[in-house]
C-alpha positions as CSV (number, residue, x, y, z in Angstrom):
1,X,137.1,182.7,-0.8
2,X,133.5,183.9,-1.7
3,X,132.1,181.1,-3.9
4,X,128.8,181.6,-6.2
5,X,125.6,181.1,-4.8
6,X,124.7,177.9,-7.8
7,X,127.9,176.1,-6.6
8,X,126.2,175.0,-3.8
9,X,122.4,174.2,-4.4
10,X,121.5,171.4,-2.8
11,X,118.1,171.2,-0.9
12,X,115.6,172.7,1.7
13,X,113.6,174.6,2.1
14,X,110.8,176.4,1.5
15,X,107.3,176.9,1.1
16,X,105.1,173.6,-0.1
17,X,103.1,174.3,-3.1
18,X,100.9,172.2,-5.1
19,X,102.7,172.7,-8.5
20,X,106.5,171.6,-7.0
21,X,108.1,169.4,-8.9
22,X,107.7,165.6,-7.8
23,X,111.4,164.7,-8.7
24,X,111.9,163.5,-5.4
25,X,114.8,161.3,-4.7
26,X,114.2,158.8,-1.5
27,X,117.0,157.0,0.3
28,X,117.3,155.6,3.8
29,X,120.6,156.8,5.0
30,X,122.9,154.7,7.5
31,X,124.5,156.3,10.4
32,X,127.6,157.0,8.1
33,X,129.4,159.7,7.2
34,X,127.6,160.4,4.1
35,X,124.8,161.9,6.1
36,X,123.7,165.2,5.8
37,X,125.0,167.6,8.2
38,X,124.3,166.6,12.0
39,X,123.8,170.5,13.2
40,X,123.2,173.5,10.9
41,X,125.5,176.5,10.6
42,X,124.8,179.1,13.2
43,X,128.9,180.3,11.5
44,X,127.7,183.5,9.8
45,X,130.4,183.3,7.4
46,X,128.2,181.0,5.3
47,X,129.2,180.6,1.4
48,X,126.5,181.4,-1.0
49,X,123.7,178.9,-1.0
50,X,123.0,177.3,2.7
51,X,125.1,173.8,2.6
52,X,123.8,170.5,4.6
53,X,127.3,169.5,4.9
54,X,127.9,172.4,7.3
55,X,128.0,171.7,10.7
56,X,127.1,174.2,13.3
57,X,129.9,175.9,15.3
58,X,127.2,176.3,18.6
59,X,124.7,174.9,19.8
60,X,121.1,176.4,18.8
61,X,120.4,176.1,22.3
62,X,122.7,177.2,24.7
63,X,123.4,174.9,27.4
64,X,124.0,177.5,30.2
65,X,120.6,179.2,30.1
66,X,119.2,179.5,33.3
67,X,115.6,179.2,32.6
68,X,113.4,176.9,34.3
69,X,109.9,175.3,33.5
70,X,108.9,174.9,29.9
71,X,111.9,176.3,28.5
72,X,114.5,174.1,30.4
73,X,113.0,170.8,29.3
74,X,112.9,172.3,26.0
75,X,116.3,173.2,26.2
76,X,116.8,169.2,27.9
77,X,115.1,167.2,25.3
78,X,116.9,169.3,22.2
79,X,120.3,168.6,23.9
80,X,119.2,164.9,24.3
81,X,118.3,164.6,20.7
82,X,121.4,166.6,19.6
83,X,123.7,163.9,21.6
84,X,121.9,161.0,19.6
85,X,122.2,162.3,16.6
86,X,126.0,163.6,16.9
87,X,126.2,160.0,17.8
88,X,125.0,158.5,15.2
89,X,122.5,156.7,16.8
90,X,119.3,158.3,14.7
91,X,118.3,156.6,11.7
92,X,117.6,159.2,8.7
93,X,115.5,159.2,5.7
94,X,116.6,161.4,2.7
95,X,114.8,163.3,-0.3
96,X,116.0,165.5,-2.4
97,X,113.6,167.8,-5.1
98,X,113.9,170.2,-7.5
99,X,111.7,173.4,-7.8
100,X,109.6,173.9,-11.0
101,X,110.5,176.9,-13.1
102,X,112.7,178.3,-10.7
103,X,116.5,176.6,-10.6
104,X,116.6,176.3,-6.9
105,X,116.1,172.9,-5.3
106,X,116.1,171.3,-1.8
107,X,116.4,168.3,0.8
108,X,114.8,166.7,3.5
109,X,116.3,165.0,5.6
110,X,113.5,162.9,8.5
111,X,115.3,161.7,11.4
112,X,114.3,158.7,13.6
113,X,114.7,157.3,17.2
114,X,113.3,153.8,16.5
115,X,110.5,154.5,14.9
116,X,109.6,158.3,16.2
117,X,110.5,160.7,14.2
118,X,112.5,163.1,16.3
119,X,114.0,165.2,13.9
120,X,113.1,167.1,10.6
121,X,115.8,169.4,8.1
122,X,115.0,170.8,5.3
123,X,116.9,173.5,3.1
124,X,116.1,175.2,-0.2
125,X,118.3,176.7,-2.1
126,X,117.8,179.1,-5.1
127,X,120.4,181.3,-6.8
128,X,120.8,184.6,-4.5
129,X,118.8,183.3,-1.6
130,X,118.7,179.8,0.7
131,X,116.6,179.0,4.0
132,X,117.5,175.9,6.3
133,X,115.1,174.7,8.8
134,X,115.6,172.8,12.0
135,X,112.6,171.3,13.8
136,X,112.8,168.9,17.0
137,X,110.1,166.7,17.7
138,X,108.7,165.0,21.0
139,X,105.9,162.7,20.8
140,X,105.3,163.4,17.3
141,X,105.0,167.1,18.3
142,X,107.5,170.6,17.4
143,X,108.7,171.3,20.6
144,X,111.4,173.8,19.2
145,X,112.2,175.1,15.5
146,X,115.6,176.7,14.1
147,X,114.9,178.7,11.4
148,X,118.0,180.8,8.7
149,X,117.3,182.5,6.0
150,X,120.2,184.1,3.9
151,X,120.6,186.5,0.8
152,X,123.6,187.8,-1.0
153,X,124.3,190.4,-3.5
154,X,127.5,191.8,-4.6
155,X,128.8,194.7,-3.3
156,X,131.5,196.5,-1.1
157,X,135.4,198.0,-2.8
158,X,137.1,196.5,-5.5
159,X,138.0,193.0,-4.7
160,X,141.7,192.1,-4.5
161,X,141.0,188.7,-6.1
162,X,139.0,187.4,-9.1
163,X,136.0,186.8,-7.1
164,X,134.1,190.1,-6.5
165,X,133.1,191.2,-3.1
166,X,130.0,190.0,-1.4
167,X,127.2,190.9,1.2
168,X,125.6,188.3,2.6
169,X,122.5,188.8,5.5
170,X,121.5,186.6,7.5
171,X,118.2,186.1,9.7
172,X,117.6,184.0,12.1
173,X,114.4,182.9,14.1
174,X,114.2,180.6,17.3
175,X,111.1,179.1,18.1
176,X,110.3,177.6,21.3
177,X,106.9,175.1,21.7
178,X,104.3,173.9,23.9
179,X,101.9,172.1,23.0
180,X,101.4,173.9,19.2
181,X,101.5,177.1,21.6
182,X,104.4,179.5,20.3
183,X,106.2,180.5,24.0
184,X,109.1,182.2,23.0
185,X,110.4,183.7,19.6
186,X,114.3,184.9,19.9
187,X,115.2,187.3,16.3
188,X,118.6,188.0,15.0
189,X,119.5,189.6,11.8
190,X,123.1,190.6,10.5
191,X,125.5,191.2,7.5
192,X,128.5,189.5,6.4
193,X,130.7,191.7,4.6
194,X,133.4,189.6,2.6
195,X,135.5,192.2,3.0
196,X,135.5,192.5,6.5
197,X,136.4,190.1,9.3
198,X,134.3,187.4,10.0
199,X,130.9,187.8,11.6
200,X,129.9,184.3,14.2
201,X,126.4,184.3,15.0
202,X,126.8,183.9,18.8
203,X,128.5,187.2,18.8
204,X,125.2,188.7,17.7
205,X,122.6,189.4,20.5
206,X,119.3,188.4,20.1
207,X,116.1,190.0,20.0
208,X,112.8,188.3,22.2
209,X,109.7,188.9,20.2
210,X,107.0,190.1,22.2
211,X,104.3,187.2,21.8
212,X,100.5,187.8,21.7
213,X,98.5,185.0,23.6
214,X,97.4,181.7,21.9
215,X,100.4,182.8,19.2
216,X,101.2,179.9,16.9
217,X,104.7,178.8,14.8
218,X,104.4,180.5,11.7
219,X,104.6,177.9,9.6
220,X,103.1,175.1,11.7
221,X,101.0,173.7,8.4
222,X,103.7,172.8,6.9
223,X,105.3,170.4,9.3
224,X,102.9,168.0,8.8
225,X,103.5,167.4,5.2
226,X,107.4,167.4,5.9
227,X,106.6,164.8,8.3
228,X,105.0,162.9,5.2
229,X,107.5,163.4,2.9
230,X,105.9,165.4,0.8
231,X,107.9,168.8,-0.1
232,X,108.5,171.3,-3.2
233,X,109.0,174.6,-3.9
């Protein structure tokens, strides 16, 4: 059942701007149940407006790749991190902010191992569009980032039910790091047509972006201020 985009706006994420709102809600979450979502959803059948509370149905990184060198201890440390936090063992620090004059709003979510911060989510959420981010830490330091972006429109035949039909697409970027150096960049983009069966993520191949030397993430300047705390929109 398609539900409407503002049903589900919650939190982060997107680009930090000086005006943003300061509204920001901090909490220091126990490892309960209450948390926000342990993995993101890779499920392409997401309901309008990403959703924290979503789990993942795969990993982000597969654990049969066959690489070696950089990539497989990338792959190593994000499993390691994904086994603490899916145990509860991560201690998490919440806030949650509202965008000014625009009705979307967001979270963060910083996760600790002691006191290193090994984990950062944030999602945004505005009223046809949403972005979730996923960025694993080492030392302090992005070693790998998740990125999903997702807009929706209405479309498609005459719906059978009261809700009318909806087209959702997705993107979805993979960003592997070393030292601040951007080594691999995986791209998939797809549609889900409500309408049509169900579309899973891991059924959609991915594209390797052909990097240029000394390439960087994207949005590395922002992951410093999310490591602060401070965030808007």
């Amino acid at each position: 059942m398609k539900l409407h985009f503002k049903a589900f706006l919650l939190l982060p994420f997107f680009y930090l701007a000086v005006g943003c709102t300061n509204n920001s809600t901090k909490q220091t979450a126990q490892q309960d149940s209450d948390s926000v979502a342990n993995k993101p959803t890779t499920q392409a059948s997401i309901p309008h407006g990403l959703n924290s509370n979503q789990q993942f149905k795969e990993d982000v990184i597969k654990a049969d790749e066959k690489e070696t060198g950089l990539i497989a201890n990338i792959r190593d440390e994000y499993q390691r991190i994904q086994r603490l936090e899916n145990g509860g063992s991560l201690r998490k620090e919440m806030i949650n902010f509202n965008c000014k004059n625009d009705p979307g709003s967001g979270q963060l979510v910083r996760y600790y191992e002691g006191d290193k911060m090994v984990l950062i989510d944030y999602l945004l959420n505005s009223e046809h569009w949403g972005e979730k981010k996923r960025i694993y830490l080492k030392n302090e330091e992005a070693f790998f980032v998740f990125k999903q972006e997702m807009s929706w429109m209405f479309g498609g035949p005459p719906s059978k039910t009261e809700y009318q039909n909806t087209i959702d697409k997705i993107k979805e970027r993979r960003y592997y790091l070393n030292a601040g150096e951007l080594i691999r960049q995986l791209n998939k983009e797809f549609e889900v047509k409500s309408w049509e069966q169900k579309v899973k993520s891991d059924n959609i191949p991915h594209t390797t972006v052909k990097l240029k030397p000394n390439s960087a993430y994207p949005d590395a300047a922002t992951i410093p201020q999310m490591k602060k705390g401070i965030v808007g929109c």
